[in-house]
N, C-alpha and C positions, 0 to 999 in steps of 0.2 A: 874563198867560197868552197864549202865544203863538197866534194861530186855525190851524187846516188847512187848508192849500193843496189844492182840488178836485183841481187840477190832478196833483200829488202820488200816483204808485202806494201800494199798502199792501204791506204784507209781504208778504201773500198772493200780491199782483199780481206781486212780485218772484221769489219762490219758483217760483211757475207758471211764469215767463217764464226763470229760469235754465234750471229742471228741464227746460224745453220746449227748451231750448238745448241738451244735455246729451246729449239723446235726439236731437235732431237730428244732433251731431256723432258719437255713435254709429253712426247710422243710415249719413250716408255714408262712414263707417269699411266700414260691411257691403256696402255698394254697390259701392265699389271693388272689396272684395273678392271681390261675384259677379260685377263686370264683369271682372277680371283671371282668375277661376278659369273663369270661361263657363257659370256656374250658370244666366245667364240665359239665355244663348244653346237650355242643356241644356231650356230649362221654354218658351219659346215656340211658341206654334200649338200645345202639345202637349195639351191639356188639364191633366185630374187626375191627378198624380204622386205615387206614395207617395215618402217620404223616400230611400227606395235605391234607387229607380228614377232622381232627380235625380241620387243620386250617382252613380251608376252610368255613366249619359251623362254629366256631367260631367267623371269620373274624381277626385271627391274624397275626403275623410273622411266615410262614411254617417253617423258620429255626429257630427262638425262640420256635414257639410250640412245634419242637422234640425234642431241648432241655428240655423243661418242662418236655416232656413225657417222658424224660433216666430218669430225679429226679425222677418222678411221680414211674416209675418202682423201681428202686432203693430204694426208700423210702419202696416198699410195698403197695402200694398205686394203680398203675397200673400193666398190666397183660401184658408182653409186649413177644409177638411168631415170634422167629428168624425166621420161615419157612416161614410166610406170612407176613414179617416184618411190625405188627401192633401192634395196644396196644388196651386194652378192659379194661373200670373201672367196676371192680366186684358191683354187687347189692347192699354190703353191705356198700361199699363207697361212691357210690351213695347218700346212706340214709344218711350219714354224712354232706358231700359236696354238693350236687346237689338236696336239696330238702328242700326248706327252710322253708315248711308245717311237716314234719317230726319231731316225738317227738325226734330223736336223733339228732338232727340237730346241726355242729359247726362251719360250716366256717365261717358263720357269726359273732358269739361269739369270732372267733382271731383276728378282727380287733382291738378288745378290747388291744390285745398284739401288733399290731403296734402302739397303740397308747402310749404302755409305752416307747417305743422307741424313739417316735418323743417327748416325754415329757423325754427324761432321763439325759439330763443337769438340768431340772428345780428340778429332783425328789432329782439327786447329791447334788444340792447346799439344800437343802431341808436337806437331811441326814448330813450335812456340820452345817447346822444352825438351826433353831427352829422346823425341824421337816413341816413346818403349808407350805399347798399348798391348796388353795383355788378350791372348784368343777368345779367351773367356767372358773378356769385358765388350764386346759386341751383339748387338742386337742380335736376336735371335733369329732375324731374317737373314742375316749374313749367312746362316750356318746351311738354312734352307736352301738359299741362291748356292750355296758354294757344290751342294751335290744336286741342283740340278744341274746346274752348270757343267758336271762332271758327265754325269752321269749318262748322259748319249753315247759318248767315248767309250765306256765301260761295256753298257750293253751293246753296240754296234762294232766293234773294236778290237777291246782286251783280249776276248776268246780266242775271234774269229781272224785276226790278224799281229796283234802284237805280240801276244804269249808263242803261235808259232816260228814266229821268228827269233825266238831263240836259240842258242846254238845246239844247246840239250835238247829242243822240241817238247813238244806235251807229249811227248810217249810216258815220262817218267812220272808225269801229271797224272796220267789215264792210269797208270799201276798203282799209284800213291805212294807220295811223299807228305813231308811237312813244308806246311809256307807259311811263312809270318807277313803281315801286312803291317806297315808302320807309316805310321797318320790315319789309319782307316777313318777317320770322322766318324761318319756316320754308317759305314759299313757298307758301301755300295759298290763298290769293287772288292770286299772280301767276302761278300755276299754272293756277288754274281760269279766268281769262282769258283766257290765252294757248289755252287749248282750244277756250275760245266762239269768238276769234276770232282763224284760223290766219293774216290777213294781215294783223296787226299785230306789233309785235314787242316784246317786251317784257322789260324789266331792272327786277328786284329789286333793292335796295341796303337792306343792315342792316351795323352796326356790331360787331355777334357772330358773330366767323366761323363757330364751331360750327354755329350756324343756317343761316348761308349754304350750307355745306358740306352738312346735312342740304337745304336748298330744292334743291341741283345733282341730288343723288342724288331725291331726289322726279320732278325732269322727268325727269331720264336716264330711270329706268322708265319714265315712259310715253313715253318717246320724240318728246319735244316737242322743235324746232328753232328755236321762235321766241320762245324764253327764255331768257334767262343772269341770273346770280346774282352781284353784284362786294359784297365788304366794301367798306362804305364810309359815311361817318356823314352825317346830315342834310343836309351844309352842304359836304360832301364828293364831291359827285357834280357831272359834267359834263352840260348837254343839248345842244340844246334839246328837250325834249317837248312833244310834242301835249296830253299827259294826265298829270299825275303824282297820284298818289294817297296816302294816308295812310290807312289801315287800324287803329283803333283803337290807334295807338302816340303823338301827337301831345300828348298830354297827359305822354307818361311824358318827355318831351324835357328837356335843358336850361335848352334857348333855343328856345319853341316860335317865340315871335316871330323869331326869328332865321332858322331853320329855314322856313318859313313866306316869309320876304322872301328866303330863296337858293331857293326852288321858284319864285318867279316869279321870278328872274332868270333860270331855266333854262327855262322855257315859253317856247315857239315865239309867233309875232306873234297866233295868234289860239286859243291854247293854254286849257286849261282844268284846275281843281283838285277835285279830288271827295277829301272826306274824311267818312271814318265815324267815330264818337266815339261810348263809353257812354252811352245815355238820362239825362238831369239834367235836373233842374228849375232854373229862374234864381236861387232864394233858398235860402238854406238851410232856413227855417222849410218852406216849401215842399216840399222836396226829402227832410225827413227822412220815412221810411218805412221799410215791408217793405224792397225789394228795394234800398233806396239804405244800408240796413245790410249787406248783402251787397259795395257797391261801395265801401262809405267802410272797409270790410275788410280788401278786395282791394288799396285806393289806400294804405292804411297800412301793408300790408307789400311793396307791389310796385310800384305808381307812383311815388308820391312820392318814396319810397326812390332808385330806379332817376332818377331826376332831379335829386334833391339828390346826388348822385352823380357830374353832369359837370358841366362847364363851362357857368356859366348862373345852377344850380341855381333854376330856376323855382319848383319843388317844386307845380307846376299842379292836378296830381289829375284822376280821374277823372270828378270833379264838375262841371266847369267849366260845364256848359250850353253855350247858344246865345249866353249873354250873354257867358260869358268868350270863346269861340271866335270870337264878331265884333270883339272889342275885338281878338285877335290876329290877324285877316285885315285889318283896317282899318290897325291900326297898321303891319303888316308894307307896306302899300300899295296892297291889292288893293279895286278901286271896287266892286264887287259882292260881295254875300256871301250867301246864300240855302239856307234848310231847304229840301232837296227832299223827303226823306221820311223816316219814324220808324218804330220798330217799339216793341215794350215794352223790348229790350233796347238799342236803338239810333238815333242820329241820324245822317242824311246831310246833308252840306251840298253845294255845290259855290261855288267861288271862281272872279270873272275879272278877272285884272288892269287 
């Protein structure tokens, strides 16, 4: 007779944890939907809303928006008072959903999850056959989700904490230099740079023109002059820079090591490498969790993919840690490699040749 493994969920444990899954991928089904309909926008700072008063300012279906608003309650999400049968979105949700200046901001960031969705036949046969899904080839919600997703970081963050933690500091920033940005997507951290600091000058390089095209028209609005956007892939760009960066795209690469050893070939004599990477732990045993189920999700329809894809195929993942990112800074030839700082979503390093 065989014994029971402790260790071993039971049915029960399994059921709960689907069912808890189920209601979650609901959930942000309903979320995007009040963030694209501005149910949220309609219910902040306002108080207690009866059901067609939300819709009302929102302009939706009053019989759909009460619907929304039993999920929205339900979820935990809304605050819903049988006496005055209204619903009230607490402050703190607010900050989440309805305020897409806010450093905790996500609704934005889960279009990024409908977008695995409208892509999850292509991700199957993917998992089916060589793995390789080109960036290009993804929904275009992907592209959206992926900087808002970022983009909190950027604006609450880059300036104001990770760039000074460098060893050089922004002094050299605030005099100007040149900085290349490599994966800039859609330009939103070579964007928000370039406005910290108007006497540096700085060039995006991504390999997706669409992005590119989208990061040009980004500056043009605000009227920035010391920024340009060139298509152009890791290992394809000319410097020398001062500063070249990698912005949570390093893992999705081919040839990160490759990519990596042509960044210092193109840094200037006393140039330096700031890159951000998704928060990992070093081991796997280690590393499995909540929110590392979220990333080894992400990495199975969109990193990896996106890597086994080009020339290289690393198929790295967003997993990598500290421990795989120095093994690629080291190998690549760079004598220093150093955590400068971490967030729950995120590590910074900086590299000196």
């Amino acid at each position: 007779m065989n014994e029971t493994n402790n260790n071993e969920p039971d049915i029960r444990e399994v059921l709960r944890s689907v069912a808890g899954s189920m209601v979650g991928a609901v959930t942000v089904a309903c979320i995007i939907a009040g963030h694209r309909t501005g149910l949220y926008r309609a219910m902040d700072g306002r108080g207690a809303l009866s059901a067609d008063e939300v819709a009302a300012s929102a302009g939706t279906n009053p019989r759909l928006t009460r619907e929304w608003l039993d999920q929205q309650a339900s979820a935990g999400l809304a605050v819903y008072e049988a006496s005055s049968d209204t619903y009230r979105l607490p402050s703190a949700v607010a900050t989440a959903l309805a305020d897409p200046a806010s450093p905790f901001w996500m609704a934005g960031g889960l279009v990024g999850t409908q977008a695995l969705y409208l892509d999850l036949d292509q991700g199957i046969e993917a998992l089916r056959g060589d793995g390789a899904v080109g960036w290009g080839e993804h929904h275009h919600y992907f592209f959206e989700g992926t900087e808002e997703l970022f983009r909190p970081a950027y604006d609450h963050l880059l300036i104001q904490h990770w760039m000074p933690a460098l060893s050089c500091g922004v002094d050299r920033l605030n005099a100007g230099i040149a900085v290349a940005d490599i994966g800039c997507g859609n330009g939103a951290s070579t964007v928000r740079m370039a406005r910290a600091f108007p006497d540096s000058s700085f060039t995006g390089f991504d390999f997706h023109a669409p992005s590119v095209e989208a990061a040009r028209a980004n500056a043009a609005e605000l009227g920035l002059e010391n920024v340009s956007f060139e298509v152009a892939s890791a290992d394809g760009y000319s410097g020398p820079f001062d500063l070249i960066c990698f912005f949570d795209c390093l893992h999705d690469m081919g040839d990160p090591v490759g990519a990596a050893a042509h960044a210092r070939s193109q840094l200037a004599a006393d140039g330096h490498l700031m890159l951000v990477e998704p928060f990992a732990k070093d081991s796997r045993e280690d590393n499995h969790g909540f929110m590392a189920a979220l990333r080894y999700g992400m990495s199975l329809f969109g990193c990896v993919p996106c890597s086994l894809a080009q020339e290289g195929a690393a198929g790295l993942g967003n997993q990598a840690g500290e421990a795989g990112m120095r093994t690629i800074f080291e190998t690549s030839g760079f004598s220093t490699f150093t955590r400068i700082a971490e967030t729950p979503n995120n590590i910074v390093y900086e590299a000196i040749p």
